[in-house]
Each structure stands twice: as structure tokens, then as C-alpha cells.
N, C-alpha and C positions, 0 to 999 in steps of 0.2 A: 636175493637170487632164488629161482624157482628151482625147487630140490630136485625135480626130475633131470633140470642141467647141472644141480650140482651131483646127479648121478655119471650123466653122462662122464662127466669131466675125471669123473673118478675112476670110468673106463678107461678113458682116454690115458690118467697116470700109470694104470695097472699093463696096462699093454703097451705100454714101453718100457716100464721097468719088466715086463716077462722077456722080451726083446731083447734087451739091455743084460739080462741074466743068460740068455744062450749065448752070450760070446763073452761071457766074464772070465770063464777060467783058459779060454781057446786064443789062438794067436787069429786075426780076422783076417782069414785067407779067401777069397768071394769063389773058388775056384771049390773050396773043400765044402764051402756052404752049396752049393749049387748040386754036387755029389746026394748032400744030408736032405734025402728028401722027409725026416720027419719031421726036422730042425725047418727045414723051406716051408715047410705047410702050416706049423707052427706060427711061424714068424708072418706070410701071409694071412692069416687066423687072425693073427692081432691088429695088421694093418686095416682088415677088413674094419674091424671093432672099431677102430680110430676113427677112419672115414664116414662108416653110420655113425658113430657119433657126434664128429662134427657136423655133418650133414643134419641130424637132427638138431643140434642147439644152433646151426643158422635159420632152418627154419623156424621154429620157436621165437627165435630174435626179430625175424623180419614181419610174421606174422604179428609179434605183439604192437612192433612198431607201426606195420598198416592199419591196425586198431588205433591206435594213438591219434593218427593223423586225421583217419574216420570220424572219433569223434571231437578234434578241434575243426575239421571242416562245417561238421557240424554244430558246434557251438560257436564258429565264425558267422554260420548263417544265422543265427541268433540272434546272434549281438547284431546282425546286421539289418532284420527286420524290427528288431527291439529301439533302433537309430533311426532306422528310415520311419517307425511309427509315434517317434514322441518329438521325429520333425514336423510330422503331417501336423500333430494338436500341438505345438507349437504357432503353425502357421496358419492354424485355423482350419484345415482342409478335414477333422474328425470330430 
């Protein structure tokens, strides 16, 4: 796995267990959070982190994969003039 996503990911645990830690010792009342604006900005702070960073290790995923495909399309074209030309001297035609 490419260490830059095993960065992200590691955002991604850290910012939910910070999350996870503002309502650990609190009864979770959405009304008292909503009051807490340094706990709500916090708490949006993290979600942000989460979001860039799944957003980035999709991109990265999907990117690597379009490279993939790139070059079995290109080594299908390949194989596929490397067929088409050792039918020709087969057949007589080179």
C-alpha cells in the first residue's frame, strides 16, 4: 500500500477517535453539542480531515487504476499487431 494512503488513513483513525473523545465523558445530548460551539468546530475540523482524506485515497485509487487499464490497452494492442504480423509471415503476405 502506498504510504501516502497509509497516511491518510491514519488521519482518518485520528479524527474519529478525537471525535470519539469529545463525548466520552458527556451524556450525548445533540441540543448541548449544538450550544458547544468550540466542541462543534472541533468536531467539523475533523470531519473536514476525514472527507479530504477519503477524497484523496479515491483519487489515488482511481488514478492508479486508469494507469492500469492504459497500459493493458496498450499491451492488448500489442499482442495484437505482434498476431496480426506473424499471421501475415505465416501466410506468406511479409
Amino acid at each position: 500500500m502506498d504510504n501516502e494512503i497509509k497516511t491518510w488513513l491514519f488521519d482518518i483513525k485520528k479524527s474519529i477517535n478525537e471525535i470519539v473523545l469529545f463525548f466520552e465523558d458527556e451524556q450525548r445530548i445533540f441540543e448541548d453539542f449544538q450550544k458547544d460551539l468550540r466542541t462543534k468546530r472541533a468536531i467539523e475540523r475533523n470531519l473536514e480531515i476525514i472527507g479530504e482524506a477519503i477524497s484523496r485515497i479515491l483519487k489515488r485509487i482511481i488514478v492508479s487504476k486508469l494507469q492500469m487499464l492504459v497500459k493493458l490497452w496498450i499491451l492488448g494492442i500489442e499482442l495484437s499487431m505482434v498476431t496480426i504480423l506473424y499471421q501475415m509471415k505465416l501466410s506468406g503476405e511479409l
